[in-house]
N, C-alpha and C positions, 0 to 999 in steps of 0.2 A: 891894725888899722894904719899904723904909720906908715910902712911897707904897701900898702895898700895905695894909698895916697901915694906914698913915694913914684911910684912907676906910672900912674896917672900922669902924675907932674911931669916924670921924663918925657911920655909919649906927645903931649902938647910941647913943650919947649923943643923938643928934638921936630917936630911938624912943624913949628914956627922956623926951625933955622934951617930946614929944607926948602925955604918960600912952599909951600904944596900948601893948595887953599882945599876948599871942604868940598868943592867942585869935582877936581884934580883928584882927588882921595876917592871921592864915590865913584869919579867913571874908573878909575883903576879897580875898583872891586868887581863891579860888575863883567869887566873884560876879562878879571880872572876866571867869575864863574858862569863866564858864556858858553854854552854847548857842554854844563854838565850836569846830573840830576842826581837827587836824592833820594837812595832807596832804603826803603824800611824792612829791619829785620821781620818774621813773624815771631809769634810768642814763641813758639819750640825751636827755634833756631838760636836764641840767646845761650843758654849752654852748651854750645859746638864751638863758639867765638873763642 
């Protein structure tokens, strides 16, 4: 749990010392996953992976 916590904490303080507000954060995800899609394996296709 501590470990847990721990990396939490770094992710917010390392976001605060980057000035990047919660704005800034969400439009950079989303432009990551502009123009890409998610395909689902079917059931018989999981033991080939």
């Amino acid at each position: 749990m501590h470990r847990y916590l721990a990396e939490f904490d770094f992710r917010y303080n390392r976001r605060t010392a980057l000035k990047v507000t919660d704005t800034e954060c969400h439009d950079q995800l989303l432009a990551m996953i502009e123009g890409k899609r998610l395909a689902y394996r079917r059931i018989g296709e999981a033991r080939l992976a």
